[in-house]
N, CA, C and O atoms as a GROMACS GRO file, in nm:
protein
  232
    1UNK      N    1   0.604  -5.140   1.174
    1UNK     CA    2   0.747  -5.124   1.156
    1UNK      C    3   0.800  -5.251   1.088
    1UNK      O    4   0.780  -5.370   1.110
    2UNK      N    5   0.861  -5.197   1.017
    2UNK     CA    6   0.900  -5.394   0.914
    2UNK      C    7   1.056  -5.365   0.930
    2UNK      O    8   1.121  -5.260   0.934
    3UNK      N    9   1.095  -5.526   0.941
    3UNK     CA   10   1.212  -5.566   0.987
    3UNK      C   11   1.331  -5.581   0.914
    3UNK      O   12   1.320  -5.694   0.865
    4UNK      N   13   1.460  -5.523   0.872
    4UNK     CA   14   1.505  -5.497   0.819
    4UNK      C   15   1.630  -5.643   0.831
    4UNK      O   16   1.705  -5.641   0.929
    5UNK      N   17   1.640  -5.744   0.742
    5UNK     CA   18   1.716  -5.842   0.719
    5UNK      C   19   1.865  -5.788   0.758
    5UNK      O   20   1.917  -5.686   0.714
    6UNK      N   21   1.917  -5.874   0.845
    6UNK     CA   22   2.118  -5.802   0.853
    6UNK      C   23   2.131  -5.876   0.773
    6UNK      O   24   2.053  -5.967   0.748
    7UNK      N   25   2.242  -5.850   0.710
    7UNK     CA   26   2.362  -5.942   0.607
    7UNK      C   27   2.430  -6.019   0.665
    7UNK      O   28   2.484  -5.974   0.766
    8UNK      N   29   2.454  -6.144   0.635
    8UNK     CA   30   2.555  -6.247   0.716
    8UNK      C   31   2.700  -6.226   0.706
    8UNK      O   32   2.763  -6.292   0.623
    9UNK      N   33   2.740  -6.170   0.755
    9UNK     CA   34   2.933  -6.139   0.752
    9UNK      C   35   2.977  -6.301   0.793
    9UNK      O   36   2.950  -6.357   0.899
   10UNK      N   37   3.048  -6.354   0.687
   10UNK     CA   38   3.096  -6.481   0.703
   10UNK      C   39   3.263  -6.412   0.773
   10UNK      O   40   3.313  -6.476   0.866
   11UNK      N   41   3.318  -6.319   0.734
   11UNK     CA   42   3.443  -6.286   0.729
   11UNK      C   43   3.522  -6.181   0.658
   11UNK      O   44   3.457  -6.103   0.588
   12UNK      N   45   3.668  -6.165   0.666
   12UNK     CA   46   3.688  -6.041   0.640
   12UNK      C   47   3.817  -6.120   0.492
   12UNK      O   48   3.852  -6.237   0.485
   13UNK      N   49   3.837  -6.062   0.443
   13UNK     CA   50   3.940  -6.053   0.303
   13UNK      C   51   4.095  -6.098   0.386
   13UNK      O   52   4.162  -6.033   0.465
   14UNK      N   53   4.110  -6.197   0.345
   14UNK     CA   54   4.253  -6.235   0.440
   14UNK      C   55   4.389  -6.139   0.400
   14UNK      O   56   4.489  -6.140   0.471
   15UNK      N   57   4.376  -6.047   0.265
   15UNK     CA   58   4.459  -5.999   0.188
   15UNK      C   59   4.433  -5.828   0.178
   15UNK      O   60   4.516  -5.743   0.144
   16UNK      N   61   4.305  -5.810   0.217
   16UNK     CA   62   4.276  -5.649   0.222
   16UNK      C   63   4.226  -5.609   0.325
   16UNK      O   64   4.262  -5.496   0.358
   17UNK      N   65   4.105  -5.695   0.435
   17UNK     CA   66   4.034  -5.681   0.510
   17UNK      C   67   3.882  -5.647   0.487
   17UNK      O   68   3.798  -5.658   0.576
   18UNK      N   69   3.856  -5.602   0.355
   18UNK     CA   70   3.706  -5.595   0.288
   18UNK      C   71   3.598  -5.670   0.334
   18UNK      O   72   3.600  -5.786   0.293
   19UNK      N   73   3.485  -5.635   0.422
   19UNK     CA   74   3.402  -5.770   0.441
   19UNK      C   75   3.347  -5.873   0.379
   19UNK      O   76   3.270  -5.830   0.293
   20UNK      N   77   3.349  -5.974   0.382
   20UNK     CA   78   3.283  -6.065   0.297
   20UNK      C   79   3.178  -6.085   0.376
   20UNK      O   80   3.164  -6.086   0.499
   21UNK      N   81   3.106  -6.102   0.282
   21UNK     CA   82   2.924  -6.131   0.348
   21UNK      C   83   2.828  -6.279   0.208
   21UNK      O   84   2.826  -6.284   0.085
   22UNK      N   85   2.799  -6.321   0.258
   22UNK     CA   86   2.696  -6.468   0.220
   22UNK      C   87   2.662  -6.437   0.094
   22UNK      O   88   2.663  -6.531   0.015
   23UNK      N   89   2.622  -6.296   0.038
   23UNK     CA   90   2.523  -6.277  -0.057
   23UNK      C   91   2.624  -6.223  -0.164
   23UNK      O   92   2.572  -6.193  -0.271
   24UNK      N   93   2.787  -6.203  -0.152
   24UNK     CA   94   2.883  -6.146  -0.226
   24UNK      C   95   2.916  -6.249  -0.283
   24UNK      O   96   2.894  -6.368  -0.260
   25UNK      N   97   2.993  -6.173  -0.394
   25UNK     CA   98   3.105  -6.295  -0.490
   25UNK      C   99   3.214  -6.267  -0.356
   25UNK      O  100   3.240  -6.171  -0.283
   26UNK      N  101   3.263  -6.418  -0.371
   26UNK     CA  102   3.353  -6.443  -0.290
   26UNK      C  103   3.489  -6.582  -0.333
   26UNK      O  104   3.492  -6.665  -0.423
   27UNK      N  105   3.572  -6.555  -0.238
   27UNK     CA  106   3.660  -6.696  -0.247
   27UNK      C  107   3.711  -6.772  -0.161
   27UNK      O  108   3.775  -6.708  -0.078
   28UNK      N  109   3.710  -6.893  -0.143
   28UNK     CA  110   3.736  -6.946  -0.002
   28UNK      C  111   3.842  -7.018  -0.054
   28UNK      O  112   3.847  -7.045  -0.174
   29UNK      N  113   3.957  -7.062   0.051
   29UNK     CA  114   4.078  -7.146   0.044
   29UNK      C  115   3.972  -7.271   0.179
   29UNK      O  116   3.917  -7.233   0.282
   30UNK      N  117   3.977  -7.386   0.134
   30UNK     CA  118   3.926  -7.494   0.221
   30UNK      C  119   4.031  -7.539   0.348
   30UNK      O  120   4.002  -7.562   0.466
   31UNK      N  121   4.147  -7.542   0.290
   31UNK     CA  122   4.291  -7.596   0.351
   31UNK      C  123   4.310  -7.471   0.458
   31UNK      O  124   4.346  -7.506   0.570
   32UNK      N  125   4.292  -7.348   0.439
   32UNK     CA  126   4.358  -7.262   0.530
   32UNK      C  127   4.250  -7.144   0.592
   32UNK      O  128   4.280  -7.043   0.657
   33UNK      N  129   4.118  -7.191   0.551
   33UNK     CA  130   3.995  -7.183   0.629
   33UNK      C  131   3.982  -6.971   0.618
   33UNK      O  132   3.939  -6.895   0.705
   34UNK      N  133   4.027  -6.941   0.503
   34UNK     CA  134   4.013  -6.787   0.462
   34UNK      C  135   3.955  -6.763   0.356
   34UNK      O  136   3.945  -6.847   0.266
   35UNK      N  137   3.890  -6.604   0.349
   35UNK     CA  138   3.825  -6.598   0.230
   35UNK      C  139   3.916  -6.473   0.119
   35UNK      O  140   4.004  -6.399   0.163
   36UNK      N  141   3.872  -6.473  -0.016
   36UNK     CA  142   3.917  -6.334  -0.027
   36UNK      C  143   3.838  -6.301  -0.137
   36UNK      O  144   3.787  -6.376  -0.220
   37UNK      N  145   3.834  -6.146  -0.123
   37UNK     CA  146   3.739  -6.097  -0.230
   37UNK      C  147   3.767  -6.098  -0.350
   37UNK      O  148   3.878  -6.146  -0.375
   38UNK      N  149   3.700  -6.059  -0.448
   38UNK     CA  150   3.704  -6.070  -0.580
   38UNK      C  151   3.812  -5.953  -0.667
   38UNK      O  152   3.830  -5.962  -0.789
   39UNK      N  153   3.865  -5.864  -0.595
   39UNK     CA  154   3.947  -5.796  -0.652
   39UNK      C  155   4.080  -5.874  -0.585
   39UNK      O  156   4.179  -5.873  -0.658
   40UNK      N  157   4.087  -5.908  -0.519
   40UNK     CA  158   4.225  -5.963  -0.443
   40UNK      C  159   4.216  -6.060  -0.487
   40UNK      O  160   4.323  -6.111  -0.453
   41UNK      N  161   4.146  -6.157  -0.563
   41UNK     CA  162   4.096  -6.297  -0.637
   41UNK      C  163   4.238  -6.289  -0.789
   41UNK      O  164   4.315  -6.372  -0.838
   42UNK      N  165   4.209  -6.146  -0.813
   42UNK     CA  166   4.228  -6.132  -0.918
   42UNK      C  167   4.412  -6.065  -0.899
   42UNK      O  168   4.484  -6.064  -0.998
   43UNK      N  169   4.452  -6.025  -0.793
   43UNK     CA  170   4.548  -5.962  -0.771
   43UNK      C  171   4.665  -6.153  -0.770
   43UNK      O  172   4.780  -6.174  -0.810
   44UNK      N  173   4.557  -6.256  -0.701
   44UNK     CA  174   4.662  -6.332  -0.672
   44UNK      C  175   4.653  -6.423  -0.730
   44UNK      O  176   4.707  -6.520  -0.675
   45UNK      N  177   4.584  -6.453  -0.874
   45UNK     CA  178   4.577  -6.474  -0.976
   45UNK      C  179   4.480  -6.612  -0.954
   45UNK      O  180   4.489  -6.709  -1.030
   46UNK      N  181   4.386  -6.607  -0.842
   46UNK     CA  182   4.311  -6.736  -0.834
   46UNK      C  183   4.378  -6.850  -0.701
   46UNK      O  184   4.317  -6.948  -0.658
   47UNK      N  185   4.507  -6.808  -0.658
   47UNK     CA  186   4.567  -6.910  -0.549
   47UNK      C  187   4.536  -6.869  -0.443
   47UNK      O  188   4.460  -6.772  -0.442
   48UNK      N  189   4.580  -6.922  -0.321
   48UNK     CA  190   4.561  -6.902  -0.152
   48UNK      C  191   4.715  -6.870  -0.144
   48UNK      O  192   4.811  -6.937  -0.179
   49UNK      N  193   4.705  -6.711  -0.071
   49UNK     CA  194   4.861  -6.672  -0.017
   49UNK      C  195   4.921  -6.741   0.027
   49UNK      O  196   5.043  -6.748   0.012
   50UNK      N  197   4.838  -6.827   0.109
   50UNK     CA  198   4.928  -6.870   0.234
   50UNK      C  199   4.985  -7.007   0.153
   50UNK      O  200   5.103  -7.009   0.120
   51UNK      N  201   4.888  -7.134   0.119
   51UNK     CA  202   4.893  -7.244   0.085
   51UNK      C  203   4.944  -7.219  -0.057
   51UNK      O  204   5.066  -7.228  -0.068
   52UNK      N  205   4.892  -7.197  -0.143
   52UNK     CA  206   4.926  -7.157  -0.267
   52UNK      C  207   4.841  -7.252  -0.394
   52UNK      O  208   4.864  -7.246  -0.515
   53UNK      N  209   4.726  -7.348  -0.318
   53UNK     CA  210   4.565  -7.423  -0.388
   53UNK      C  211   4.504  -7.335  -0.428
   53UNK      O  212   4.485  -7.223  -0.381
   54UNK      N  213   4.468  -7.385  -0.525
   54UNK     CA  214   4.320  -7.316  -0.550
   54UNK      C  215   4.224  -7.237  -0.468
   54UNK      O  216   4.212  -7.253  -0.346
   55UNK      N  217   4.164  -7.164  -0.527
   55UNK     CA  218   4.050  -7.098  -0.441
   55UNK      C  219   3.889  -7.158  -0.462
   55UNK      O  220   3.850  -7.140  -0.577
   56UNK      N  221   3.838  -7.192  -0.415
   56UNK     CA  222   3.703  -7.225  -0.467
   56UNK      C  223   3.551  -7.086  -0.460
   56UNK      O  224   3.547  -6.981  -0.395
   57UNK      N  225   3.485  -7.126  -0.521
   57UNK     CA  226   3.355  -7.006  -0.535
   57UNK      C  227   3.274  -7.027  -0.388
   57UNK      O  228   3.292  -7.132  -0.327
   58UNK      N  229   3.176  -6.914  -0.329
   58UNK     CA  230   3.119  -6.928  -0.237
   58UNK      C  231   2.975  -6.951  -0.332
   58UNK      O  232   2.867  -6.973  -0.277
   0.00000   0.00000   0.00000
């Protein structure tokens, strides 16, 4: 029986709820400790809702 790897769920989309997982494109705000996915990346034109910094790449 071979062992089937889980995916690491770091977290959920602070803006949709979409899971984010380790192995996805992703976006993290450092300052307000959230991630958001790559379509909501694009909805908020690259900033953090809350803070309004940059987003950085996972």
């Amino acid at each position: 029986m071979a062992y089937v790897p889980k995916r690491l769920l770091l977290g959920r989309c602070r803006r949709c709820g979409k899971p984010v997982y380790k192995s996805d494109e992703a976006y993290y705000c450092p300052r307000c400790n959230i991630y958001i996915c790559p379509i909501c990346y694009a909805k908020v034109r690259g900033r953090c809702p809350i803070c309004l910094s940059d987003l950085k790449t996972l």
